[in-house]
C-alpha positions as CSV (number, residue, x, y, z in Angstrom):
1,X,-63.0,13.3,94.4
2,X,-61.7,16.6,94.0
3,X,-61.9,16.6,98.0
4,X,-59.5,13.4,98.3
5,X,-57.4,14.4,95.8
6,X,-56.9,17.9,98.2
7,X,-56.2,15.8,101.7
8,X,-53.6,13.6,100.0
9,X,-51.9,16.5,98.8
10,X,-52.0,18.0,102.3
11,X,-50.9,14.9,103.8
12,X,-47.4,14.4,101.4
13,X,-44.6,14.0,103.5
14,X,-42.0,16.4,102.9
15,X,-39.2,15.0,100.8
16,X,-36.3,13.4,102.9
17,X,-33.5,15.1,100.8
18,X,-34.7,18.4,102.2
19,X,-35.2,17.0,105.9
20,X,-31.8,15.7,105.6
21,X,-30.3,18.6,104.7
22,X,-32.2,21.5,107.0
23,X,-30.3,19.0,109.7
24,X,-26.9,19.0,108.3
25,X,-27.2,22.5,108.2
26,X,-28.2,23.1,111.6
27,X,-25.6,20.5,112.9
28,X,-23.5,23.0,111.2
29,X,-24.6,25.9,112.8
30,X,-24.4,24.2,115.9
31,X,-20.9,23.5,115.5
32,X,-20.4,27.4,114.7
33,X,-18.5,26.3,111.3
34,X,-20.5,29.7,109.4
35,X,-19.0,31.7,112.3
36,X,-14.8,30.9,112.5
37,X,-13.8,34.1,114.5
38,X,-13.5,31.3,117.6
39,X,-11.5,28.7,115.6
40,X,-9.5,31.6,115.1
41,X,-8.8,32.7,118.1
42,X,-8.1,29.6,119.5
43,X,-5.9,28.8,116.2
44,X,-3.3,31.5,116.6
45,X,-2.2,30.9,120.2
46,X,-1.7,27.2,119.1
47,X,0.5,28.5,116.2
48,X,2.2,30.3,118.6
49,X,3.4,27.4,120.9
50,X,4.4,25.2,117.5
51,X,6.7,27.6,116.2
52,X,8.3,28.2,119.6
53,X,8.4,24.1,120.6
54,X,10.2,23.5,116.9
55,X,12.1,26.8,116.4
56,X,10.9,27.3,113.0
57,X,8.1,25.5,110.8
58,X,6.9,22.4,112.6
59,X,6.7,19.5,110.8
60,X,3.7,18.9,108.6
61,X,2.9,15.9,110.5
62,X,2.3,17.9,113.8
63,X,0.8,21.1,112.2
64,X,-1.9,18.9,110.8
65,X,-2.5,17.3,113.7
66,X,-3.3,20.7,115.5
67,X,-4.6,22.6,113.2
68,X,-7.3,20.2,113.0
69,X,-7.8,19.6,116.6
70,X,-8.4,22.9,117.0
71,X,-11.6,22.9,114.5
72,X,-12.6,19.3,116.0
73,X,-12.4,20.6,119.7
74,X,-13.8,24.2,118.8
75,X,-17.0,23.0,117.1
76,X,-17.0,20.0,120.0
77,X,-16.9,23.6,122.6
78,X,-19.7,25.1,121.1
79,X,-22.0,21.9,120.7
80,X,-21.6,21.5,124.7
81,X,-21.8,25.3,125.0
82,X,-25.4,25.2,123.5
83,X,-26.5,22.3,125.1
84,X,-25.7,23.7,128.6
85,X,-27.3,27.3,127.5
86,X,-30.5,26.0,125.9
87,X,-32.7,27.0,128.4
88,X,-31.3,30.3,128.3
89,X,-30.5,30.9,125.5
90,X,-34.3,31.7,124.0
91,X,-34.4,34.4,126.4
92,X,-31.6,36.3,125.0
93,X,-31.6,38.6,121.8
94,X,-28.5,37.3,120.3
95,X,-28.8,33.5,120.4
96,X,-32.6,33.2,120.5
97,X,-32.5,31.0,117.2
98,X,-29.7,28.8,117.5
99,X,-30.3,25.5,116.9
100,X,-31.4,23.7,119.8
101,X,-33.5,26.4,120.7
102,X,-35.2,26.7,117.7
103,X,-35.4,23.1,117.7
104,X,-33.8,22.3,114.8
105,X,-31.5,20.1,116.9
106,X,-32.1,17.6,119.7
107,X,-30.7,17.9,122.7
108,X,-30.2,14.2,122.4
109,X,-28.3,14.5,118.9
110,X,-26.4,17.7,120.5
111,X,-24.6,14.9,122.7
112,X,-24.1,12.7,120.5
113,X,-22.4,15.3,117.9
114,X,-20.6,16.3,121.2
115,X,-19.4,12.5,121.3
116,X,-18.6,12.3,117.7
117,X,-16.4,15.4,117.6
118,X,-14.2,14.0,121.0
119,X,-13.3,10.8,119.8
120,X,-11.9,12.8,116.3
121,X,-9.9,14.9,118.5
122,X,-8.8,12.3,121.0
123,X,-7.8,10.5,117.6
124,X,-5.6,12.5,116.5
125,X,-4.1,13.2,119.8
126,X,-3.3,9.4,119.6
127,X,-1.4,10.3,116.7
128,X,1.1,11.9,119.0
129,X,2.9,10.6,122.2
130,X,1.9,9.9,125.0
131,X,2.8,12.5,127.1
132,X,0.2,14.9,125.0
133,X,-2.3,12.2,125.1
134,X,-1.9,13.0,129.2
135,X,-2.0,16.3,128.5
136,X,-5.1,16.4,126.4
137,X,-7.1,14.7,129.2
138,X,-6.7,18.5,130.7
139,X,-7.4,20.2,127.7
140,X,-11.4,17.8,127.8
141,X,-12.1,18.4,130.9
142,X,-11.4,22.2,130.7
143,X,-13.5,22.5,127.6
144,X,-16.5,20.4,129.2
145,X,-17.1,22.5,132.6
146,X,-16.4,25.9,131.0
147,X,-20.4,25.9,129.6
148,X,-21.1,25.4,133.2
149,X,-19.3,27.7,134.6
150,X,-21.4,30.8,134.6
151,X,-24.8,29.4,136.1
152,X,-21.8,29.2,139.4
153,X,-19.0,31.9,139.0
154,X,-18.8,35.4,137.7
155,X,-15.5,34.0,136.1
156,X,-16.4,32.0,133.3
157,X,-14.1,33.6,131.3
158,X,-11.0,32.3,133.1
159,X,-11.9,28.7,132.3
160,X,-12.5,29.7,129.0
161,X,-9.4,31.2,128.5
162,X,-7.4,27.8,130.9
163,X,-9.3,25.9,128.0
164,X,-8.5,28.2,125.3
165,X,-4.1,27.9,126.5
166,X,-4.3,24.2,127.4
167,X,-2.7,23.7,123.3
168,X,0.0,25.6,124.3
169,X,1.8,22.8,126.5
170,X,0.0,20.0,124.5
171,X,1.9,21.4,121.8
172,X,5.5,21.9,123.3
173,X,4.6,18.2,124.8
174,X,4.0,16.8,120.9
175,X,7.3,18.5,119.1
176,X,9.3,18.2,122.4
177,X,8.2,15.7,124.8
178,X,9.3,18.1,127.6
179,X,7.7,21.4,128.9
180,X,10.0,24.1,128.7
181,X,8.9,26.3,131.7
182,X,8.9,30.0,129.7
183,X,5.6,28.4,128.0
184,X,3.8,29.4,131.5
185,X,4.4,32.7,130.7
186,X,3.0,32.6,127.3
187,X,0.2,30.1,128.9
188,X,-0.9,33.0,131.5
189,X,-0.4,35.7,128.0
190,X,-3.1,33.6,126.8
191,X,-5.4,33.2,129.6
192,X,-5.6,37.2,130.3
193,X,-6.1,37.9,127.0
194,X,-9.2,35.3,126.3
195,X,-10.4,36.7,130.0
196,X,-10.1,40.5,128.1
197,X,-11.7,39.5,124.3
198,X,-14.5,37.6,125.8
199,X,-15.3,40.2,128.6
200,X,-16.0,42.3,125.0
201,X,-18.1,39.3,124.0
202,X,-19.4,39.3,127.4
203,X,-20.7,43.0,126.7
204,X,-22.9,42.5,124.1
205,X,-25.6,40.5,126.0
206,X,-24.6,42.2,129.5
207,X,-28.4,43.5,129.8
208,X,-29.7,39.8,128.8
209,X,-27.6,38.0,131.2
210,X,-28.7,40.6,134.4
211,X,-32.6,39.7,133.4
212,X,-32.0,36.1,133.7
213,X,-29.2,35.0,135.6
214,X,-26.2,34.0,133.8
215,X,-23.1,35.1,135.5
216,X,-19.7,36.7,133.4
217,X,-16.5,39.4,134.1
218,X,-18.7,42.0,131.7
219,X,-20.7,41.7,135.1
220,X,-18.6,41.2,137.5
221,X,-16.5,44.3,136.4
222,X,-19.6,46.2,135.9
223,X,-18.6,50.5,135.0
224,X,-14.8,49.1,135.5
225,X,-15.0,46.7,132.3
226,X,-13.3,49.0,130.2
227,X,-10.0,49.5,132.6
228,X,-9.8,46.2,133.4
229,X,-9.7,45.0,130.1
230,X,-7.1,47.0,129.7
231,X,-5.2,46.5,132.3
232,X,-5.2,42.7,131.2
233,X,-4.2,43.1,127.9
234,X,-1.2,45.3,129.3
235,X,-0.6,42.2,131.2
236,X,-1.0,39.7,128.8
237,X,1.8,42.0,126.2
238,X,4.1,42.2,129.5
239,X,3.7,37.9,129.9
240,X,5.0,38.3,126.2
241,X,7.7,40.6,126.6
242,X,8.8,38.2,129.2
243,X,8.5,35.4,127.3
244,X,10.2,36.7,124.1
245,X,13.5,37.2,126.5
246,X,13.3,33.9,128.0
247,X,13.0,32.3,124.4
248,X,15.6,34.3,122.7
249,X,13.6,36.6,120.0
250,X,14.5,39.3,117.9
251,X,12.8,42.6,116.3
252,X,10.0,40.9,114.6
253,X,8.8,39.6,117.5
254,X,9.0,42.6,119.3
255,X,7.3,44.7,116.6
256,X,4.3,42.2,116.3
257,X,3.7,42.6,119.7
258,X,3.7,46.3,119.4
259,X,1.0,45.8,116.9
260,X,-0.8,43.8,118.9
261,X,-0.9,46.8,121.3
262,X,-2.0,49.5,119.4
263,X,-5.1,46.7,118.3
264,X,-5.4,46.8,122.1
265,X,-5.4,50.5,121.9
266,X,-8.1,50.7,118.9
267,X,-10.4,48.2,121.0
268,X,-10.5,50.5,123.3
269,X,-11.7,53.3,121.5
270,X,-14.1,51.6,119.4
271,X,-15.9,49.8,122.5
272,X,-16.2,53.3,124.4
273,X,-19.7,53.8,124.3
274,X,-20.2,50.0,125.8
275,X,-22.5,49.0,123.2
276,X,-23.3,45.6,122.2
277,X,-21.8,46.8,118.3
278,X,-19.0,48.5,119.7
279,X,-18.5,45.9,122.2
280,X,-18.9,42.8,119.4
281,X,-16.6,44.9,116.7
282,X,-13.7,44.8,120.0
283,X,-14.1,41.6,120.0
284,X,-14.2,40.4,116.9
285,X,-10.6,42.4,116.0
286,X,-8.7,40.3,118.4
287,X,-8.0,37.7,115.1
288,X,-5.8,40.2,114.5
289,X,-3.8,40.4,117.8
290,X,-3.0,37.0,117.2
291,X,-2.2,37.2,113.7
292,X,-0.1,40.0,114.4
293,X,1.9,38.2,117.2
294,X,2.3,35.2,114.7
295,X,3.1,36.9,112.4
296,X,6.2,38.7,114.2
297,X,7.2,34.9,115.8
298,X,7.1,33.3,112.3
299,X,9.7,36.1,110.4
300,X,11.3,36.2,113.3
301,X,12.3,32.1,114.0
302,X,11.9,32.0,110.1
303,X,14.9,34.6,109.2
C-alpha cells in the first residue's frame, strides 16, 4: 500500500495554474517586455517625427496610436527574431536560454504570437488613414526579413535600422497626410545611428557569431568598428543639423543635439577596450541620445 500510495504521488500532474503561468511568462520573455531598452529606442525616433509632423504635441488620438504600435511591433520583432535565431541561438553565451531554446516556447506558438501581435498593430494602423495604412505595409515587411538578414549579409544592421525609421514617414503620413521631404534627412539620421548602437550590440557576441556563422557590421568592420561607429554617429548628428534648418528649429534643439554628441563621445570611451560589458553599456546609453534629442525638439516646438 505504502508502495501505491508513493507511484500516485509520483504520477500527480503538476497543477495547471503553474503550467499556465511558466508560459505567460516565457511568452513574455519572448516578446522582450522585462528588457524595454529596444522599445525605447525605437520609441524616441517615433516621438521625434510626431512632434515635427504636428509642430507641437500631437493629438492624443495619434500619440496613442504610436506609442502603442511601437510596443505591439517591437515585441512582434523580437518574437520573429527568436524564431529565425533558434538554432543559433543555443550556441551563443548570451541568448542560450531564451525561450524557444530552452523550450519553454514552441516554435509553433512563436508564430502564432508573431500573428497575434501583427494584426494588433495593423489594427491600430487602421485607426489612421489610409495613406499610413500604405505605408505600414513597408514598415511589416522591413521588420519580417531583418531576422533573416544576417544568415545572407554582413549588413543586418541597415535593415534593422530601415525597420527601426520606417515610423518616421508613417507618422508624418498619420498627422499630415503628406510627406514633407526634410523627414529623409531625419529618416537616414535614424538609419546611421541604429547601424552605430547595434554594431555595439553586435560586439558583445562578436566571438560567438565568428564560431558559428552569423553575419553582422561588428564583423564586417572588424579592428575599424570603433571609427566607424563614429564616423556614423557624426553623420547621423550632421543629418540632424540638416534637418533642424530645413524644419525651422531653435536653441533647444540645437543644444540636445549637442548632448547627444558628447553621449556619442562617452560611448566611445567606455567601449575602448571592445568588450562585450563595455560594448553592451555603449549600447544600452543610446536611450539617452534619443531622449536628449526629444527632449531639445519638445522645449523647442513647445516654447
Amino acid at each position: 500500500m505504502a508502495q501505491a500510495s508513493k507511484a500516485t504521488r509520483a504520477r500527480k500532474p503538476r497543477p495547471k495554474r503553474k503550467v499556465k503561468a511558466n508560459r505567460w511568462s516565457a511568452l513574455w520573455t519572448l516578446m522582450r517586455f522585462d528588457r524595454p531598452i529596444g522599445t525605447l529606442l525605437l520609441l524616441w525616433p517615433t516621438l521625434w517625427a510626431l512632434w515635427l509632423a504636428a509642430e507641437g504635441l500631437p493629438d492624443q488620438r495619434t500619440l496613442t496610436i504610436f506609442v502603442l504600435g511601437v510596443i505591439v511591433m517591437r515585441a512582434a520583432g523580437c518574437v520573429i527574431n527568436d524564431y529565425a535565431d533558434r538554432k543559433v541561438d543555443g550556441h551563443v553565451a548570451r541568448t542560450h536560454q531564451r525561450p524557444l531554446v530552452s523550450g519553454a516556447v514552441t516554435p509553433k506558438a512563436a508564430l502564432v504570437t508573431f500573428f497575434i501581435l501583427v494584426l494588433m498593430a495593423f489594427g491600430l494602423v487602421l485607426l489612421t488613414n489610409p495613406f499610413t495604412i500604405a505605408l505600414s505595409v513597408g514598415g511589416l515587411l522591413l521588420a519580417s526579413v531583418y531576422p533573416f538578414m544576417k544568415r545572407h549579409t554582413y549588413l543586418p544592421q541597415v535593415v534593422l535600422g530601415a525597420a527601426f525609421a520606417w515610423s518616421i514617414p508613417m507618422a508624418f503620413a498619420a498627422v499630415r497626410n503628406e510627406l514633407e521631404p526634410g523627414i529623409w534627412l531625419v529618416y537616414t539620421a535614424v538609419v546611421l545611428w541604429t547601424v552605430a548602437y547595434d554594431t555595439y550590440y553586435a560586439m558583445v557576441d562578436r566571438k560567438d557569431d565568428l564560431r558559428i556563422g552569423v553575419k553582422s557590421t561588428a564583423i564586417l568592420f572588424g579592428e575599424s568598428d570603433l571609427t566607424i561607429i563614429g564616423l556614423l554617429q557624426l553623420l547621423a548628428l550632421v543629418a540632424m543639423l540638416m534637418a533642424g534648418t530645413r524644419f525651422e528649429l531653435g536653441l533647444y534643439y540645437y543644444l540636445g543635439l549637442l548632448v547627444a554628441g558628447a553621449l556619442f563621445v562617452w560611448q566611445q570611451w567606455v567601449a575602448r577596450r571592445r568588450d562585450p560589458k563595455g560594448s553592451f553599456e555603449a549600447f544600452l546609453n543610446n536611450q539617452w541620445v534619443g531622449a536628449a534629442i526629444f527632449a531639445g525638439l519638445a522645449l523647442d516646438l513647445g516654447l
